[in-house]
Each structure stands twice: as C-alpha cells, then as structure tokens.
C-alpha positions as a printed Julia matrix, in Angstrom:
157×3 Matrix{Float64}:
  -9.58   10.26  -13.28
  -9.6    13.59  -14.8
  -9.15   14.34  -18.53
  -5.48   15.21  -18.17
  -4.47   12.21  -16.24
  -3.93    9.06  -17.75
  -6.18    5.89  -17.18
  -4.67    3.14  -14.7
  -3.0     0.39  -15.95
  -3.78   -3.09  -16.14
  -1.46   -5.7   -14.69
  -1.12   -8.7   -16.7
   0.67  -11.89  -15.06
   3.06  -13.55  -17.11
   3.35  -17.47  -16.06
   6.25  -17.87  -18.93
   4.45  -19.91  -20.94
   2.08  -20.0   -23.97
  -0.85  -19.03  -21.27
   0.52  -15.63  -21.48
  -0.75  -14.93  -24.86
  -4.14  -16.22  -23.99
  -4.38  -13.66  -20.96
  -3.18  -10.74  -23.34
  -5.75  -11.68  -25.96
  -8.16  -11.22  -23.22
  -7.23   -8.0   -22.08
  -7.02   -6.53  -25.56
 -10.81   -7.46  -26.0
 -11.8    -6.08  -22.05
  -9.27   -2.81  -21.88
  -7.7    -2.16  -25.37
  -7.94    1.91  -23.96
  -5.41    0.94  -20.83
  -1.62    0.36  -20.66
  -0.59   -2.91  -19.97
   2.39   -3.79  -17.5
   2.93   -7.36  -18.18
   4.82   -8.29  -15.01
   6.81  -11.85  -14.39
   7.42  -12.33  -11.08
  10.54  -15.17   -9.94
  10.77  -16.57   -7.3
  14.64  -16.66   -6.31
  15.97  -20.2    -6.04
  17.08  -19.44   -2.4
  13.17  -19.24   -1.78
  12.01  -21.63   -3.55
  14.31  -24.4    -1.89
  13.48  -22.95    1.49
  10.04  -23.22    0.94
  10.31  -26.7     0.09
  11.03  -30.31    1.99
  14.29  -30.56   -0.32
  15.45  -27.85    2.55
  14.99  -30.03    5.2
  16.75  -32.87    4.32
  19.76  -31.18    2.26
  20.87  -30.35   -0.75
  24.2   -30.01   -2.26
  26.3   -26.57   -2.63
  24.6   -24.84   -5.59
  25.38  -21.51   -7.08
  22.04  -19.37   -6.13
  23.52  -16.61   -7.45
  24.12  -17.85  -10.97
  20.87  -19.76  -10.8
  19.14  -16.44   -9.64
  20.53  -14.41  -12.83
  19.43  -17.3   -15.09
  16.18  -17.2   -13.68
  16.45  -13.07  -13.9
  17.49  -13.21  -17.12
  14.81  -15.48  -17.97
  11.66  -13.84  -16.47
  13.08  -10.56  -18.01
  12.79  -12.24  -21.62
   9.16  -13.1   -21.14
   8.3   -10.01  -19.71
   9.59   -8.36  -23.04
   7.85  -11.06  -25.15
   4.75  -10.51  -23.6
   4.56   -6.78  -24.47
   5.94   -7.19  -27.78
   2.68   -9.33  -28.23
   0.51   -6.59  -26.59
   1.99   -4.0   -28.54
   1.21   -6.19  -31.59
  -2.47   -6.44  -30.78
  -2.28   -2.05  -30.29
  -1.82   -2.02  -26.93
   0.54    0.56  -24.89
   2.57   -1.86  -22.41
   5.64   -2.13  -20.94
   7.5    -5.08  -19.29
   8.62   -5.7   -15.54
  10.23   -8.67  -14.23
  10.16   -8.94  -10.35
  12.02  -11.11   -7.8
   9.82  -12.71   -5.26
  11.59  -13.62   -1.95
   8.67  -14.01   -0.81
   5.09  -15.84   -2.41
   4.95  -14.8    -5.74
   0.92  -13.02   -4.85
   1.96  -11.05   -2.68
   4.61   -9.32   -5.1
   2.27   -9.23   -7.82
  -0.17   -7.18   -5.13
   2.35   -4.84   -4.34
   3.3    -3.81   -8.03
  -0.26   -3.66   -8.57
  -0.14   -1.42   -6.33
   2.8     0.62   -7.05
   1.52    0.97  -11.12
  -1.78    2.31   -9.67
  -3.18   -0.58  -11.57
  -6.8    -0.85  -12.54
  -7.12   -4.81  -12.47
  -5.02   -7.58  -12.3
  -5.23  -10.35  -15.12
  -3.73  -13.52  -14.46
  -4.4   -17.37  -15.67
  -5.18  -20.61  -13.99
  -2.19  -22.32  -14.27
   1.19  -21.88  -13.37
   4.22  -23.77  -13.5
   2.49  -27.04  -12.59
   1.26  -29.23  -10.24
   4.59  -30.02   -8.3
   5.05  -26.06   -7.62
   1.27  -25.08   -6.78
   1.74  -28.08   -4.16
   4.27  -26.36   -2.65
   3.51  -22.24   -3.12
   0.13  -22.84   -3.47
  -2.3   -21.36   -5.7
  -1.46  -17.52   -7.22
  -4.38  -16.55   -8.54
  -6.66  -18.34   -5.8
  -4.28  -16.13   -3.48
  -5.05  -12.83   -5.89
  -8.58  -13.41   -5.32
  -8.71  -13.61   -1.94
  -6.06  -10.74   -1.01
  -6.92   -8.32   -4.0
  -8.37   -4.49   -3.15
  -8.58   -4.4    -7.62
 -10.35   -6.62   -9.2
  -8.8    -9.24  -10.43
  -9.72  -11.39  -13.86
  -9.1   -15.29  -14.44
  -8.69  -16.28  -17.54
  -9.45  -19.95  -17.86
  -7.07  -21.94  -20.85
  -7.02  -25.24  -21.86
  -3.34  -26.19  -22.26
C-alpha cells in the first residue's frame, strides 16, 4: 500500500442476528483504521430447497420470487444495521447484501475478493443447526478455502 492509496477493507459477515454486533465489536478493537463492508449473503429460496431432501420428495407451488425479495429485502436491512453499528463505534463501512445461488462461502470469497479485502471476520454460528446440516459449515468452509485471513469470533448465544 502506498501513502495515497487507501488501506483494504475488512469483510465482516453478517449472520442476521445479534452475533453480528459481537463480530463488529471485534473488528473495531483489531482494525478500527480499515473500512468495513459488512456483507449478508442469502441464499435464494430456489437454492436452498434444491439443496435440501424437501426437493426430492416435493413441495407445493410456492412463489420464489416473492419469497426471494422478502429474503432480499431482509438481508439488505441487516446489512444497513450492521454498518449503522460500525459507524457508531467510528468505523468507515458500508453495507452489501448478496444473493447466493450457490453455498453462501463461496460468495462471501468472491466479494472478498472483489473489495480487495484485507480479512474476513465472520462468527461461529449461523442460522442453526437444521441449516449447517444441510449447507454445512461457513466459516469452517472460509477457513479452509480463504487466500485472506480469516478471523472467528467465538459468541455465546
């Protein structure tokens, strides 16, 4: 980095839930000199259902479209949220929600990667144990795939 060019980002992943806040207090105490992108990744429903055994034996006509923009609409909120609460704390960040038709790791990788980003932050948990069954585990899967570093933060929910 030279003097005129501003420091990489880091990338925090929102889970949409009070985790969030824990991960953000953690990266205002390691990086409080580097923008934040607080990203929230969704998975569109059309995945998810595919990538479960509820696609194998059926389901009724549902609206993926509507349910997609809910779940949009949704991950875009707590995107926001979670930069308002950065910014509160003196960070610079910015929000980005992200549809994942594919598993949610491997989006978070590639706007890692597009942000130039520095690190990726991310929690233990997720959306519980039903889901990680099925997707499997994000930020075992960040670990393991990551050319950043990537940072864990543990939370007892």
């Amino acid at each position: 980095m030279t003097p005129s060019e501003p420091p990489a980002p880091v990338l925090v992943c929102s889970a949409g839930n009070e985790t969030t806040r824990a991960i953000i207090d953690a990266v205002a105490n390691l990086f409080p000199d580097r923008p934040v992108v607080v990203l929230r990744a969704w998975r569109s429903i059309e995945f998810t259902v595919a990538s479960s055994t509820a696609a194998s034996i059926g389901t009724p006509t549902v609206d993926y479209v509507a349910l997609d923009d809910a779940v949009r609409k949704e991950a875009e909120a707590d995107a926001a949220a979670g930069a308002d609460y950065a910014r509160s704390l003196g960070l610079d960040a910015t929000s980005e929600a992200s549809r994942a038709d594919q598993p949610v790791w491997k989006v978070i990788l590639e706007r890692a990667e597009a942000h130039g980003a520095q690190a990726i932050i991310t929690g233990t948990r997720g959306h519980g144990e039903f889901e990680s069954a099925i997707i499997g585990s994000t930020s075992h899967a960040l670990l393991q795939h990551s050319t950043v570093p990537v940072v864990v933060v543990t939370t007892h929910e």
